[in-house]
N, C-alpha and C positions, 0 to 999 in steps of 0.2 A: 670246190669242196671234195674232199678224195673220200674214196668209199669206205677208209674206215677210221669212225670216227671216234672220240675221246670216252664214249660211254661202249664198248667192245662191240658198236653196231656196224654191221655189211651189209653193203648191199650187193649182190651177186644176178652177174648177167647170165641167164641160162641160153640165149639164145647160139648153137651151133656145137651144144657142148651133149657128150652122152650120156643119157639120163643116169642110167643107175651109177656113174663113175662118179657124176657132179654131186646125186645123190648121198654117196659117200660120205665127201667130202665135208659136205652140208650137215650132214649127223655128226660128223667128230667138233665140227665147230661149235654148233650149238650147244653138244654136251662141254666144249669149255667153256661156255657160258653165253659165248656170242649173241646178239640178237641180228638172225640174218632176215632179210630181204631179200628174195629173187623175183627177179624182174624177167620179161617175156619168156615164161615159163612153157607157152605154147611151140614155140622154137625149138623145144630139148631133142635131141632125137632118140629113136632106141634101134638100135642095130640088128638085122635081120632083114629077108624077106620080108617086104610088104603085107602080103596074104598070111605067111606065118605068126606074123606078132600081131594082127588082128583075131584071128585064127585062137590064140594063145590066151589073149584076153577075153575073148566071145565065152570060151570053155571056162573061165571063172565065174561068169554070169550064173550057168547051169547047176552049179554047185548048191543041192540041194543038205537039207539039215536032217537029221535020224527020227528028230523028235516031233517032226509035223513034216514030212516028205511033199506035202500037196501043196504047202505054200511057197510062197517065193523063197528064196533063199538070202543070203547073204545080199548085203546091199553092195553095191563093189561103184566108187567115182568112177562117173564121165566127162567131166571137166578137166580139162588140164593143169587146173593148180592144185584141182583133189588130188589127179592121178599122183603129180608127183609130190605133195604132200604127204600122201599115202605106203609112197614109195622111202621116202625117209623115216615116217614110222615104222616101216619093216626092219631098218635098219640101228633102231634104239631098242633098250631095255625097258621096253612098256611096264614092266610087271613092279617096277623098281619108282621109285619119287622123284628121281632124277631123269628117269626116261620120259615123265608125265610129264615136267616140269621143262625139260628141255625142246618140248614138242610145242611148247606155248611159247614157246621163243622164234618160232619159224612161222614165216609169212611168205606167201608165193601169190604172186598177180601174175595175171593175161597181161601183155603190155606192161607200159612205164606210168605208172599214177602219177598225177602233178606233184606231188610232193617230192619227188624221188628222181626229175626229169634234171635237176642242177647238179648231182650225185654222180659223181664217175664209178663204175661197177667194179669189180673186180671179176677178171678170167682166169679158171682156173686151167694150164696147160694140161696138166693131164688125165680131164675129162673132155679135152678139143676134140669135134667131129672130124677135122682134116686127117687122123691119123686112123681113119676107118678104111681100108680096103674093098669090104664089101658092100651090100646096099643098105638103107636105113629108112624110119619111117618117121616123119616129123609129130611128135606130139599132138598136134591141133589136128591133121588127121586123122589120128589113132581114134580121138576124139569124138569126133565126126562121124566115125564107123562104127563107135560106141553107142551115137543115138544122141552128139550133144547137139544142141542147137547153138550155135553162136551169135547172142543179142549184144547189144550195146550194157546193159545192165550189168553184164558178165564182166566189162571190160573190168579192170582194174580194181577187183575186188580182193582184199586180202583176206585167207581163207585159213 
């Protein structure tokens, strides 16, 4: 079964590819209507020093509100199919019916769900990790350093 099939559905292999590039990609398809699927989401990576893009994310955490300063702030994903979920919402017009609409078109899983394991993925070349020079940090560890815990529960949930 090839990954895309007769009702404009994908499913996309995130594993080795970089986040915000794949990310991209991911929002322009959906807003043609696609319904995609990413699969081993935890795989993605994001380019940078180690300590920096943990570093980077830890300081979104901190981000306090005007209107009640003492409370926690901003809820910010530490899962990896929120993160890059999350990371595709940045990349739509939220404020529009089609950005709302196109967001309910995207599903991201930890791993490959049984449904989806007979599914050939599609890779997108120029979101590939190989063409990174510098270091990188894999998504599940980002993760990890976020505070997530990795259960079985988690595996293969579409988010």
């Amino acid at each position: 079964m090839n990954a895309l099939i007769k009702d404009k559905t994908m499913v996309v292999d995130a594993s080795n590819q970089v986040l915000g590039r794949l990310a991209s990609v991911v929002a322009k398809k959906v807003l043609e209507g696609y319904r995609v699927h990413v699969i081993n989401v935890e795989k993605a990576v994001i380019s940078g020093e180690r300590r920096r893009v943990i570093a980077g994310y830890k300081l979104l955490e901190r981000v306090r509100t005007l209107r009640n300063p003492y409370r926690q702030g901003i809820r910010r994903p530490r899962r990896p199919d929120r993160i890059f979920k999350r990371t595709v919402r940045g990349m739509l017009p939220m404020d529009k019916p089609k950005g709302r609409e196109a967001l309910k078109r995207l599903k991201a899983y930890i791993g490959v769900p049984k449904d989806l394991t007979n599914v050939t993925p599609v890779r997108f070349p120029e979101a590939d990790a190989s063409r990174l020079k510098g270091s990188f940090i894999t998504l599940s560890e980002l993760a990890k350093s976020l505070g997530w815990r990795e259960r079985v529960e988690h595996a293969n949930t579409g988010s």
